[in-house]
C-alpha positions in Angstrom: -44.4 -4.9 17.4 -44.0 -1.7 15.5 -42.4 -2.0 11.7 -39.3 0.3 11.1 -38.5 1.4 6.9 -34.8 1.0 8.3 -32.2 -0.2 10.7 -31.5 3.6 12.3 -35.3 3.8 12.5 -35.3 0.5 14.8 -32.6 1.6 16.6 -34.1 4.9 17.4 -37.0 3.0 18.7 -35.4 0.7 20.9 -33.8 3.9 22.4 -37.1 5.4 23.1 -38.4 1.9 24.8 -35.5 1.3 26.7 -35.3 4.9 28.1 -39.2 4.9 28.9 -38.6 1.4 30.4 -35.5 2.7 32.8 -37.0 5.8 33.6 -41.2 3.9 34.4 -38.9 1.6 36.8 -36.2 4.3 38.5 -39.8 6.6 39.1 -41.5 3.9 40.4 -38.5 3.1 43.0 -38.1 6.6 43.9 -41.4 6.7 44.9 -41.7 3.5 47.0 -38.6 4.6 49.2 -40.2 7.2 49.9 -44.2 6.5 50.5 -43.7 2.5 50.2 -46.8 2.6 47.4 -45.7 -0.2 45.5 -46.3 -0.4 41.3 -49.8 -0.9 40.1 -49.9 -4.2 37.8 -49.9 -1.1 34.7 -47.0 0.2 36.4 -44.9 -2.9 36.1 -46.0 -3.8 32.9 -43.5 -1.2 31.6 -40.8 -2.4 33.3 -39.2 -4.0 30.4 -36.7 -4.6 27.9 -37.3 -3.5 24.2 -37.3 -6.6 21.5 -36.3 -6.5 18.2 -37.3 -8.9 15.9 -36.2 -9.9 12.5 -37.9 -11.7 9.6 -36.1 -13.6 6.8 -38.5 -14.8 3.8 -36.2 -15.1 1.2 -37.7 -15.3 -2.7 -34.6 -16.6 -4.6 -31.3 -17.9 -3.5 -29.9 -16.0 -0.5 -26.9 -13.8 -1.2 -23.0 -15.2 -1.5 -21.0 -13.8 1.2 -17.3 -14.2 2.7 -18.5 -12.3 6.0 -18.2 -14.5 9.3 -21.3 -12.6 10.6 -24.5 -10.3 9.6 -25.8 -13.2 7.5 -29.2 -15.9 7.7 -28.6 -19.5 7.7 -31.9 -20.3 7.2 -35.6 -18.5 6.6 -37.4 -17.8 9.8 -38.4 -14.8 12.6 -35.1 -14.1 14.6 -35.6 -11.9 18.2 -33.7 -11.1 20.7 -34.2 -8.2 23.7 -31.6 -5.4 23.9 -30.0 -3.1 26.6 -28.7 0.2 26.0 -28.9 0.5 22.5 -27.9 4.1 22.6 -24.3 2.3 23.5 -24.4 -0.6 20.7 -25.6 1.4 18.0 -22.4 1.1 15.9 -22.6 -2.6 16.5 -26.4 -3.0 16.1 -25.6 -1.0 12.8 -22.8 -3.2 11.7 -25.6 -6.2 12.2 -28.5 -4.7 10.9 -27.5 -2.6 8.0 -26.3 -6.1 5.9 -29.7 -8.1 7.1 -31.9 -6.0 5.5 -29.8 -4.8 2.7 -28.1 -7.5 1.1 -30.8 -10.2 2.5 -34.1 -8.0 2.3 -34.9 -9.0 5.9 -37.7 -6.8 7.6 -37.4 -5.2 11.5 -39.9 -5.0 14.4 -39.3 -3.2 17.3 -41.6 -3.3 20.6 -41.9 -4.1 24.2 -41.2 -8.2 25.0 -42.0 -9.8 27.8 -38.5 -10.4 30.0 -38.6 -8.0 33.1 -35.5 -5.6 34.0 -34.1 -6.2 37.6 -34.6 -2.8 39.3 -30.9 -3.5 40.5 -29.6 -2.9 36.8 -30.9 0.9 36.6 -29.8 2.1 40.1 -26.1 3.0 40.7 -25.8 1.1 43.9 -27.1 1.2 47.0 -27.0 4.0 48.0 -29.1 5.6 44.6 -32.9 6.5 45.4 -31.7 5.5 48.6 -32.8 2.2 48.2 -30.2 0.6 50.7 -32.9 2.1 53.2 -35.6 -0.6 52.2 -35.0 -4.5 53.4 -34.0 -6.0 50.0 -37.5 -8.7 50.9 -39.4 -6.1 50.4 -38.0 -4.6 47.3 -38.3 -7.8 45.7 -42.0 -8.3 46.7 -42.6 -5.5 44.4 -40.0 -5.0 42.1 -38.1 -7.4 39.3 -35.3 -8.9 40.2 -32.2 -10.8 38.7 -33.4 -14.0 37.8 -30.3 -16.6 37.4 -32.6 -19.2 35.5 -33.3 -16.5 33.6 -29.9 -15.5 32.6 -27.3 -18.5 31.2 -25.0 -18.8 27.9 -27.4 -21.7 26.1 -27.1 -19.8 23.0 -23.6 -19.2 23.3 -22.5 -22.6 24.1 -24.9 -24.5 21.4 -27.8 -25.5 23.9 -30.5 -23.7 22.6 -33.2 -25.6 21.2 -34.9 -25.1 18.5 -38.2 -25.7 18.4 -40.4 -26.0 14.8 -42.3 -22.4 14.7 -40.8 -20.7 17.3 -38.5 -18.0 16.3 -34.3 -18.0 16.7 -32.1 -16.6 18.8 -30.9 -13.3 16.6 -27.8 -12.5 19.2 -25.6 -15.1 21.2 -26.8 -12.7 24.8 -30.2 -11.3 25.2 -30.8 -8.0 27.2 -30.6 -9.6 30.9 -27.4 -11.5 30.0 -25.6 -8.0 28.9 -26.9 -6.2 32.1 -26.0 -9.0 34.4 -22.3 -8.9 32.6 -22.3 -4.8 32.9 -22.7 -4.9 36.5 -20.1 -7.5 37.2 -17.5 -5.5 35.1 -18.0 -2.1 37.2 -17.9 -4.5 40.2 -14.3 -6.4 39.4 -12.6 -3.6 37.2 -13.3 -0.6 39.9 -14.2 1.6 36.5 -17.6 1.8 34.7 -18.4 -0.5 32.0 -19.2 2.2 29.3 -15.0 3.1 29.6 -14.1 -0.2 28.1 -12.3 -0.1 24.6 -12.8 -3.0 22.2 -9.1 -3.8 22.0 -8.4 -5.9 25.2 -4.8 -6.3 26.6 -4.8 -8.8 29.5 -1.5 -9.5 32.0 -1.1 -11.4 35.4 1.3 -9.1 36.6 1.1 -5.6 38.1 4.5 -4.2 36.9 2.4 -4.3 33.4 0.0 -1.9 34.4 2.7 0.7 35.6 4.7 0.0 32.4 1.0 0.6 30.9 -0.1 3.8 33.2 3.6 5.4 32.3 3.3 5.0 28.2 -0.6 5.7 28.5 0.0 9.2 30.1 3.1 9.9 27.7 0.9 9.0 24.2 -1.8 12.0 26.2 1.3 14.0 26.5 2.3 14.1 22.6 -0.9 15.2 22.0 -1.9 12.3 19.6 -4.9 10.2 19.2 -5.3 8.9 22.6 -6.6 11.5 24.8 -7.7 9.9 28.3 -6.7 7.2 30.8 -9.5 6.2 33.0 -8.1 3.9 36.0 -9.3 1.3 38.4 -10.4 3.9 41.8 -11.6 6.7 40.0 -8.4 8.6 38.2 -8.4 10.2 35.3 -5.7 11.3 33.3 -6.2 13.6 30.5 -4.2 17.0 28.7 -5.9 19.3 31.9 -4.4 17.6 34.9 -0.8 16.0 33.4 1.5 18.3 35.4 -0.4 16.7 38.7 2.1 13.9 39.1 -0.5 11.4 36.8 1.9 8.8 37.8 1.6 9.4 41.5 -2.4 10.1 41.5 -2.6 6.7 40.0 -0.6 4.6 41.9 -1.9 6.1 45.2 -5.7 5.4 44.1 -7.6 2.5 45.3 -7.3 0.4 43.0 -6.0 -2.8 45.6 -9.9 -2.6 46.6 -10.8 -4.5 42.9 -10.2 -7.6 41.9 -9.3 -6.9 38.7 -8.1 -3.7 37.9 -8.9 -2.1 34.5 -7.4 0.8 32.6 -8.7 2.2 29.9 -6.7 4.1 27.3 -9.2 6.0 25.2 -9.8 8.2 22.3 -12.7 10.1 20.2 -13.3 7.4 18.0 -13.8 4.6 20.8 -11.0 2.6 19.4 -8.9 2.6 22.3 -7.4 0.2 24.6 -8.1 -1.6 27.7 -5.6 -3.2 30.0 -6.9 -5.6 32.5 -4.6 -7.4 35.3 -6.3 -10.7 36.0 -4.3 -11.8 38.3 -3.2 -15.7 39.0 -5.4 -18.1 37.6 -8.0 -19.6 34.9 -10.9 -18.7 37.2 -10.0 -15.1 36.9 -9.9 -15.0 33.3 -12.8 -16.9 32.7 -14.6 -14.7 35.0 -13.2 -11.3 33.5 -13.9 -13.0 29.4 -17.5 -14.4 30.1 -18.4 -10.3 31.1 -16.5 -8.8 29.0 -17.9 -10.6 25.8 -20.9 -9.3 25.8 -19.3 -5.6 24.6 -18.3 -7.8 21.3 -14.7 -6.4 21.7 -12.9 -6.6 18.5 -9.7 -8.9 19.7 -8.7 -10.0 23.1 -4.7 -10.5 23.6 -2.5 -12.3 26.8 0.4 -10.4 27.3 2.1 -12.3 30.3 4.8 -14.5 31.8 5.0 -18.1 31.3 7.8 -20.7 32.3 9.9 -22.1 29.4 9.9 -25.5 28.4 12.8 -26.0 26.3 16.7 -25.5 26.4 17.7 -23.3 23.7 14.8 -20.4 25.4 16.7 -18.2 27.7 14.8 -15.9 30.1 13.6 -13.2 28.3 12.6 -14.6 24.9 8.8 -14.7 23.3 6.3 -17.5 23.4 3.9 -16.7 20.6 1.1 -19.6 21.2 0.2 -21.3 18.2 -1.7 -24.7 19.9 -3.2 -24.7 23.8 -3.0 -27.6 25.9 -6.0 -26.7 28.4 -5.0 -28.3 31.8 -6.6 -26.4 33.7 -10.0 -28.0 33.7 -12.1 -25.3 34.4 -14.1 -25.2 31.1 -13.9 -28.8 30.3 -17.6 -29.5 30.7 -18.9 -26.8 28.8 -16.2 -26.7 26.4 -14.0 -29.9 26.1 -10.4 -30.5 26.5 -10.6 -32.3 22.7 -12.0 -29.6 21.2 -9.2 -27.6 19.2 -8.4 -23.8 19.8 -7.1 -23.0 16.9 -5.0 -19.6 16.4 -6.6 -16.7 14.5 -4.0 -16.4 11.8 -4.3 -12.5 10.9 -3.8 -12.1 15.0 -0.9 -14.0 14.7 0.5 -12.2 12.3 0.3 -9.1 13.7 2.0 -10.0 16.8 5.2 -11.4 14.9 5.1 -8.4 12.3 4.4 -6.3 15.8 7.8 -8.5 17.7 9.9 -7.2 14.3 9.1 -3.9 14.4 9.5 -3.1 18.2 12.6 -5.7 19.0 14.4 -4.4 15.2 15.0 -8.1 14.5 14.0 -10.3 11.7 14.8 -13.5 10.2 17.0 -15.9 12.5 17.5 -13.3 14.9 14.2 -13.1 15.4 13.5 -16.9 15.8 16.0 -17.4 18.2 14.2 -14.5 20.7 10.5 -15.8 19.5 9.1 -19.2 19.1 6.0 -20.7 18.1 3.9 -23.6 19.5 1.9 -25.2 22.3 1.5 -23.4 25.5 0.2 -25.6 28.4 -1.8 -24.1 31.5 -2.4 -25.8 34.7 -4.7 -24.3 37.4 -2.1 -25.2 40.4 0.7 -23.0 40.3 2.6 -25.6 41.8 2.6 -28.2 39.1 6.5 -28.9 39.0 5.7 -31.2 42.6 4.0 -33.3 39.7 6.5 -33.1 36.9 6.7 -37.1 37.0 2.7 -37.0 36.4 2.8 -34.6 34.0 6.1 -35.0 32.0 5.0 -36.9 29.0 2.1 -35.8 27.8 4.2 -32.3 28.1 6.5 -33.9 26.3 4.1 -35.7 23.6 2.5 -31.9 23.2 5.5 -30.3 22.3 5.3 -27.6 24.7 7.1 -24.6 24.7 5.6 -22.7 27.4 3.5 -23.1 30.5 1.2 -20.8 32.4 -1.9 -20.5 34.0 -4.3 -18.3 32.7 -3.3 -18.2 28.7 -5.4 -20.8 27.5 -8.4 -19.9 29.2 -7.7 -16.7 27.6 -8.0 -18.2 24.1 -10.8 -21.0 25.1 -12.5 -18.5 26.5 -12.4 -16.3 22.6 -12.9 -19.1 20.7 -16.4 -20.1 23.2 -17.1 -16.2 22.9 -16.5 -15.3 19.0 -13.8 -13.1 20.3 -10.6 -12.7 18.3 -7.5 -14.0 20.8 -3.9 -14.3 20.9 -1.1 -14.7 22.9 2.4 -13.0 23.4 4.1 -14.5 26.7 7.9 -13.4 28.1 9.6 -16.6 29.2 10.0 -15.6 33.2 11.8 -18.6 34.1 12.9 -22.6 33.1 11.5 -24.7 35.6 12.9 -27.8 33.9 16.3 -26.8 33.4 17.2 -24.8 36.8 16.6 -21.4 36.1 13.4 -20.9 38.8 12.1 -17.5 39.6 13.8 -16.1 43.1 13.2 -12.7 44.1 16.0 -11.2 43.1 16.8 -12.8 39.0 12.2 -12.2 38.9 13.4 -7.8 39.6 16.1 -8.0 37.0 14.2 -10.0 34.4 11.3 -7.7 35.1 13.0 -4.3 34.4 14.6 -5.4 31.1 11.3 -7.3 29.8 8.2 -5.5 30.6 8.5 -2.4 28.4 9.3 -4.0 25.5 6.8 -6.9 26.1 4.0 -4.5 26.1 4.7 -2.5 23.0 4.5 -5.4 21.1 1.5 -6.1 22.3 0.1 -2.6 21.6 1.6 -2.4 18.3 -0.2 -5.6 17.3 -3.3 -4.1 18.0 -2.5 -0.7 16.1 -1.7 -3.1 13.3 -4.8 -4.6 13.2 -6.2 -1.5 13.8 -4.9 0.4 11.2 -4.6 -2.0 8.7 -8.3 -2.9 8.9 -7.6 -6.7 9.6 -10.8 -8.3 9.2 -10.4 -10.1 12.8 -13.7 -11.7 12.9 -13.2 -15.0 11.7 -15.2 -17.8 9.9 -13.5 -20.5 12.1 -15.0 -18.9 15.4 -18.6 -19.5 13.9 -20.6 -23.0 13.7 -22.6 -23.6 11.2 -26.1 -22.2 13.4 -25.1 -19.1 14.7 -27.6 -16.6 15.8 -27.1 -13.7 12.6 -25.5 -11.0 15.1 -21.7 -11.0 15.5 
């Protein structure tokens, strides 16, 4: 391990090892489809991921701090292995600078010991031409993905630790973030670097038109947003916006992907991301446990949900305070009794956000937006069970019901993500109002465009107002230092 006098120093270094790494590996595969001389033992010695490792000897009383992250809970060696730095530097930065500065902490960088799957430096198959070789014989020779290897122990409070061995200094280690890359090019149809750390997530396409059309207007004015980058391989920016942009993008591929991505960007990388998970709390767990690992500042559910009570009328707000998780899909790695609790400066810029965009306040405003329990069931078809179900709906207080809402927030409160969400009342099962064909097209026209600039302007609130998002209630009391 080699000392570094300062954070930017370590990070330089772990540049320089994970490019030699990458590039010892990619060689080494370009040379076996070609001659099939496999890597010397030397060879695949350097076929790995950089370490960083961070020592905490404290000589007095450690610092007093209000931060939820960048901080030592006890004295010790902290390591983990890291992936393209030259991508996280602004968040290894944001970790590192406090450590050492405020706690006096000292940084080692070298080479550790975990391989790097050959799969996670090729672009596909058809790279190196590597789709050539019988995938046997690659692995005879080369690393590959490991899946005992790569878990969420950290993440989920299963690590152990053990008396002299060092602690976890991130909740996802080098292999975790490369498997979660992969599967994020793979489901969104766009590359993983075009991600923004604002997240918008819906469940409905007509979201993602309403999206695409205020995306490629913002572009048009010229202002701070200055790309779109699409699910299929459109881009939209101030060269090509008198090629019908809408037209390219909706006849692009984007059906092929499971869940489409678009990716509103600008200089400073503080754009926003719209994803369209689809139906379901598999879906969004899926999408959240990948996209986690780019630490993405806040993570909001703009969708539909049925209303639960009288007095809502199709078209009003759901703004979640409590989640009733019915839909079972996390319950045994994060229990149904465990609280979600709401991220009060999120929820505040959503209902600051509803004002500004609807132009209503006070009692006005209530009666279009309420606040309380969402419940989300995996089976779309709960009502044939409303005789199961009704009470503990009814004990809950419920307002709203979905499916994918409070995965969405389980799934930020497992992660240390900042969540929210805003949901549009789409229909009252329990009072006769269901969703037919042609009320759902009516409901959708009115709806959608305001829905989704309440949801933006939330985030530019938060944005602009330099909301400190990253709360002390999403951390336990041994948490790996790194947000």
């Amino acid at each position: 391990m080699f000392p570094c006098k300062s954070p930017q120093e370590a990070i330089d270094r772990l540049q320089d090892i994970h490019a030699a790494s990458v590039q010892a590996l990619h060689d080494a595969l370009a040379r076996f489809v070609q001659t099939r001389v496999p890597p010397t033992p030397e060879e695949r010695a350097r076929f790995r991921y950089p370490e960083i490792r961070v020592t905490y000897a404290p000589d007095g009383p450690p610092p007093v701090s209000q931060r939820a992250y960048a901080k030592f809970n006890a004295p010790g060696i902290y390591t983990t292995t890291v992936t393209h730095p030259e991508l996280f530097t602004d968040y290894l930065l944001e970790n590192l600078e406090p450590l050492v500065g405020e706690y006096g902490a000292t940084v080692e960088v070298g080479l550790s010991d975990a391989e790097m799957p050959y799969s996670y430096v090729i672009d596909g198959v058809t790279d190196l031409g590597v789709g050539d070789v019988p995938p046997q014989e690659l692995a005879r020779w080369f690393p590959t993905p490991q899946l005992t290897a790569v878990g969420d122990e950290i993440v989920d409070g299963e690590f152990e630790i053990l008396q002299g061995q060092p602690r976890p200094l991130a909740l996802y280690d080098g292999l975790r973030v490369d498997y979660s890359l992969k599967r994020l090019t793979h489901y969104s149809g766009t590359e993983w670097r075009s991600f923004q750390p604002w997240i918008l997530f819906t469940n409905y396409a007509r979201y993602v038109d309403e999206f695409v059309r205020w995306a490629i207007d913002q572009i048009r004015q010229g202002g701070r947003y200055d790309s779109l980058i699409c699910s299929g391989g459109v881009t939209i920016d101030a060269s090509n916006l008198d090629d019908d942009p809408e037209g390219r993008v909706a006849a692009s591929p984007w059906r092929k992907y499971q869940m489409p991505a678009y990716h509103l960007t600008t200089k400073d990388g503080q754009g926003i991301t719209l994803v369209n998970i689809g139906v379901g709390p598999s879906n969004a767990k899926n999408i959240t446990d990948h996209l986690a690992v780019l630490r993405p500042h806040c993570w909001l559910m703009v969708g539909h949900c049925g209303g639960l009570r009288q007095s809502q009328r199709i078209g009003d707000y759901v703004l979640a305070h409590a989640y009733l998780r019915k839909d079972e899909v996390l319950d045994r790695i994060l229990p149904a009794d465990v609280p979600i609790p709401p991220i009060a400066e999120v929820q505040m810029s959503i209902q600051q956000a509803a004002m500004e965009v609807t132009g209503e306040s006070g009692e006005a405003l209530k009666r279009r937006l309420r606040t309380g329990t969402v419940v989300s069931f995996s089976d779309r078809n709960w009502e044939l069970y409303w005789g199961r179900e009704r009470r503990l709906i009814n004990i809950s207080r419920s307002i709203g019901v979905d499916m994918e809402s409070c995965m969405i927030a389980a799934q930020g409160f497992r992660h240390r993500v900042p969540y929210g969400t805003l949901l549009c009342v789409s229909d009252k099962p329990l009072h006769g109002e269901i969703k037919l064909p042609g009320t759902a097209n009516i409901f959708y026209e009115r709806a959608i465009g305001e829905h989704l600039k309440i949801g933006i302007a939330a985030i530019e609130k938060m944005r602009l107002d330099g909301v400190v998002l990253h709360s002390r209630k999403l951390r336990s009391f041994d948490e790996p230092p790194f947000r």
